[in-house]
C-alpha positions in Angstrom: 73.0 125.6 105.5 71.6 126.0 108.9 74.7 125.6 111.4 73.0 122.4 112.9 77.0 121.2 113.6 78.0 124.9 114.9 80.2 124.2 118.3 81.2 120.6 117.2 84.7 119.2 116.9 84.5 116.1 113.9 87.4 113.5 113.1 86.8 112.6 109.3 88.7 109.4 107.7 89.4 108.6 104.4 88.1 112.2 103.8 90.2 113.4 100.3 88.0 112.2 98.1 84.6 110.4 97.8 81.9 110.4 100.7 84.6 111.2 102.9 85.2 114.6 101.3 80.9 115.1 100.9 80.7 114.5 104.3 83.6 116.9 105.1 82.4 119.7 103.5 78.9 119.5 104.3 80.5 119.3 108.3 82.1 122.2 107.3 79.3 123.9 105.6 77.0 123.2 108.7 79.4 125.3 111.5 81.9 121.9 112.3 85.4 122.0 112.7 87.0 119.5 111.0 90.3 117.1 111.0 90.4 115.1 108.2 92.8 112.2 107.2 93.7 111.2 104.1 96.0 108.1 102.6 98.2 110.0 99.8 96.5 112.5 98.7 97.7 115.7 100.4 96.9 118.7 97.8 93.0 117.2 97.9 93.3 117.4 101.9 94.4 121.2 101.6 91.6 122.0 99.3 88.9 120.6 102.4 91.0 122.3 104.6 90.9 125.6 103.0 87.2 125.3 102.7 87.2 125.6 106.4 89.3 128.5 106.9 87.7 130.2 104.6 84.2 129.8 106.2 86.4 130.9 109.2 87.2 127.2 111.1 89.3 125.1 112.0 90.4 122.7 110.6 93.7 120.6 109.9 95.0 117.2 108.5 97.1 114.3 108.5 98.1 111.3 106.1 97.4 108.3 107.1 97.4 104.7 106.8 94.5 103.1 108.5 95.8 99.6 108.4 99.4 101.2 110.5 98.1 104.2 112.3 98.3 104.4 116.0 95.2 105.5 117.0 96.1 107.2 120.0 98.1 109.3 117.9 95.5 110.1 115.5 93.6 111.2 118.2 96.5 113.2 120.1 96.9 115.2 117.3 93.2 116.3 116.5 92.8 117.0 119.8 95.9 119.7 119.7 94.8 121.2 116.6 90.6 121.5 116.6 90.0 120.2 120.3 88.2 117.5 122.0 86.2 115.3 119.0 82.7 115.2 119.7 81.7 113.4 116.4 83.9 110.3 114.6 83.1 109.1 110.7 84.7 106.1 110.3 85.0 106.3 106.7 88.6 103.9 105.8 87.8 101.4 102.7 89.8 98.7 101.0 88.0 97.0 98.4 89.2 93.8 96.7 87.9 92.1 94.0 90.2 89.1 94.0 87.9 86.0 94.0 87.7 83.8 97.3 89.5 80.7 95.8 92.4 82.9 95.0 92.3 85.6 97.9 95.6 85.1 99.5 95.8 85.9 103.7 98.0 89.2 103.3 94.9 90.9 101.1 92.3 89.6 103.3 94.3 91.1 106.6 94.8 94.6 105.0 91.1 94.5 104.2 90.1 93.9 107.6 93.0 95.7 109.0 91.5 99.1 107.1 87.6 98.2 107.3 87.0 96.4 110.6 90.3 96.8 113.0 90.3 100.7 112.7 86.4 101.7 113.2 86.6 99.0 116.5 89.4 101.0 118.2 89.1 104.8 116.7 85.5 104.2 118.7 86.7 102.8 121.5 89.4 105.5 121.6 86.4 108.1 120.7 84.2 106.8 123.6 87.1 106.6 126.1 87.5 110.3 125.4 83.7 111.6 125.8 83.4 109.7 128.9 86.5 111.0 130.4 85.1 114.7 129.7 81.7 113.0 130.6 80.6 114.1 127.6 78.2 112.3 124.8 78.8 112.0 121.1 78.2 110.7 117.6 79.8 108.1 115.5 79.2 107.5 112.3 80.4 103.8 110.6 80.5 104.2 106.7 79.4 100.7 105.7 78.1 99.4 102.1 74.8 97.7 101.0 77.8 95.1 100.4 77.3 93.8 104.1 73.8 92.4 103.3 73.8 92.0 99.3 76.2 89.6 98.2 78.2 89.6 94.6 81.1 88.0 93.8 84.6 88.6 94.2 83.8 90.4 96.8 84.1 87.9 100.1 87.0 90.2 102.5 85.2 93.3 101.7 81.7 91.8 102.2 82.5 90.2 105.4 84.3 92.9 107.0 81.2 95.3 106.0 79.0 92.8 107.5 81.2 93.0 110.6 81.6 96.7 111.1 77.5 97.0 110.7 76.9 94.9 113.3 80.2 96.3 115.4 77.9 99.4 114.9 74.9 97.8 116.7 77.0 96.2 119.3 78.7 99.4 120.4 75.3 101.6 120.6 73.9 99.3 123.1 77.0 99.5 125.2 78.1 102.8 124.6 74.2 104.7 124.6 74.7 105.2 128.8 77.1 107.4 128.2 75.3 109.2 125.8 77.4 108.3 122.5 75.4 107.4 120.0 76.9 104.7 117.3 75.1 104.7 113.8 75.9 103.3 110.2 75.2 104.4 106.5 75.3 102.0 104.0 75.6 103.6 100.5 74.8 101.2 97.3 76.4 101.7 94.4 78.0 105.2 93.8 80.6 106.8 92.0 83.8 107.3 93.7 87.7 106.4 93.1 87.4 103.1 94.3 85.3 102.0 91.4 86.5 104.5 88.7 87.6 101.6 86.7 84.1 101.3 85.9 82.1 104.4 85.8 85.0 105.6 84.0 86.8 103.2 82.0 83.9 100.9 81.5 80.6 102.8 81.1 78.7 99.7 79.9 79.5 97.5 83.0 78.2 101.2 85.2 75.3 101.6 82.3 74.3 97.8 83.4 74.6 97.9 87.2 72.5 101.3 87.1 69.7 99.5 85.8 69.2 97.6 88.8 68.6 100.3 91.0 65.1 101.8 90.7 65.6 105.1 90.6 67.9 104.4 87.6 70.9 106.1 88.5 74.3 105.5 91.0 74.6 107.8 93.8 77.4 110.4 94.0 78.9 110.8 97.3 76.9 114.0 98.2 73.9 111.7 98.6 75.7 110.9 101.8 76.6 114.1 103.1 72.4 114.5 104.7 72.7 111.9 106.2 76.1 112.4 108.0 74.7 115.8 109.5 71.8 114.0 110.6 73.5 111.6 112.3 75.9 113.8 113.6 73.6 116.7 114.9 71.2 116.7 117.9 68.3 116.5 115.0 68.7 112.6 115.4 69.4 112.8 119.8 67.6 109.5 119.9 69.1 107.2 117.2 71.6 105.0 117.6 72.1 101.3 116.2 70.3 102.5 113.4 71.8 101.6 109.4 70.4 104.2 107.0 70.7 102.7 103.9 71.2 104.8 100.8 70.9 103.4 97.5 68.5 104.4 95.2 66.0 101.3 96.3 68.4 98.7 95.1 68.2 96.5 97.9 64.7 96.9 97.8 64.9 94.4 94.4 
C-alpha cells in the first residue's frame, strides 16, 4: 500500500464483518487510524483493531446499535480515542426479505431506523465537526445496486437504499462549501453475512443469481475496499455526489 490515508482519523460502521471490515483494513493498511463499530460481534472488532496496532495506529471500538445509538456519543468517544474524524463510512445495513403485503410497521421502522435515520445525522454530526475545526472531509454512504434494481421482497430495504443514495447527493451540494465531500458505493451482489443463507446454505439459488452478472461471479467485500480509499483520499479532491457502482456489470443487463 501506498499510505494515501496516512494523517487521517476514519469512523467505520458496521465494520466486523463484510465490506465494513474490507474497508477497515484497507484504511488501516493505507496509514488511517481507525474506530470501528460493530453490533455483537466483539472478538471480530479486536481482530481489526489489532491489525492497527500492529501496523503501529490507532485504533479502538465500540458496539453498537445503529437503530438506538446516540450519535453524539458515537462521535464523543472516537474523538477521545483516535481524534478529530476526518473521514465517515456509513456502512449500518438491515435487510428484510419479508414481502410488502406482509411487512408489518415495526420491521419497516428498524430498517429505516439502521439504513436511512443513522447515515442522515452521523453526517450531519460529521459535518458539524469539520466546519467547527474549519476543516474539510469525506463521507462515504454504503448503498446497494438495490436502490435502483428492484426484486421482490425487498420494498424497506430498497426504499431506504434509494433514500440514502439520493441523501448522498443532496448533502454534497450543501455540504461541498465547506469542503466535505459526500459520495456513495453501491455494491451488487456480494458475499457477506447478510446473505450467507444463500451463498452458503443454498449454493444453487447463489449459482443462479451469479449468472446474471457478466463477469460471472459475486463480489466479495474486498472489491469495495479501492473504492473506499479512493473516496476517502485526496486522489478523488473533486468528487462528490458521485455513486460508484460496483457489481460486476449487473446493472448494466
Amino acid at each position: 500500500m501506498n499510505g494515501r490515508l496516512r494523517g487521517k482519523r476514519a469512523l467505520i460502521t458496521g465494520a466486523s464483518s463484510g465490506i465494513g471490515r474490507a474497508i477497515a483494513e484497507a484504511f488501516i493498511a493505507e496509514g488511517a487510524d481507525v474506530f470501528i463499530t460493530a453490533l455483537t460481534d466483539e472478538v471480530a472488532a479486536r481482530e481489526v483493531i489489532e491489525l492497527a496496532e500492529h501496523l503501529g495506529q490507532h485504533a479502538s471500538f465500540t458496539l453498537m446499535d445503529a437503530a438506538s445509538i446516540r450519535i453524539e456519543t458515537l462521535f464523543e468517544e472516537a474523538h477521545a480515542t483516535i481524534g478529530p474524524i476526518d473521514i465517515l463510512v456509513n456502512n449500518p445495513a438491515f435487510i428484510t426479505r419479508t414481502p410488502f403485503l406482509e411487512l408489518g410497521g415495526d420491521e419497516y421502522e428498524q430498517t429505516l431506523a439502521v439504513n436511512l435515520r443513522f447515515p442522515f445525522f452521523a453526517t450531519q454530526r460529521f459535518a458539524k465537526g469539520c466546519i467547527a475545526r474549519r476543516q474539510g472531509g469525506s463521507v462515504i454512504n454504503i448503498s446497494s445496486v438495490s436502490a435502483f434494481k428492484a426484486v421482490s421482497r425487498m420494498s424497506a430495504y430498497q426504499a431506504s437504499k434509494a433514500a440514502l443514495s439520493m441523501l448522498t447527493r443532496s448533502c454534497a451540494v450543501e455540504l461541498a462549501p465547506h469542503g466535505i465531500r459526500v459520495n456513495t458505493i453501491s455494491p451488487g451482489l456480494t458475499a457477506t453475512s447478510g446473505n450467507a443463507n444463500q451463498w452458503r446454505d443454498a449454493p444453487e439459488i447463489w449459482q443462479n443469481r451469479k449468472k446474471e452478472i457478466p463477469m460471472q461471479r459475486a463480489g466479495i467485500p474486498s472489491d469495495m475496499a479501492g473504492a473506499a480509499i479512493l473516496l476517502a483520499s485526496d486522489e478523488s479532491s473533486w468528487m462528490t455526489g458521485a455513486d460508484l457502482v460496483i457489481d460486476g456489470g449487473h446493472s448494466c443487463v
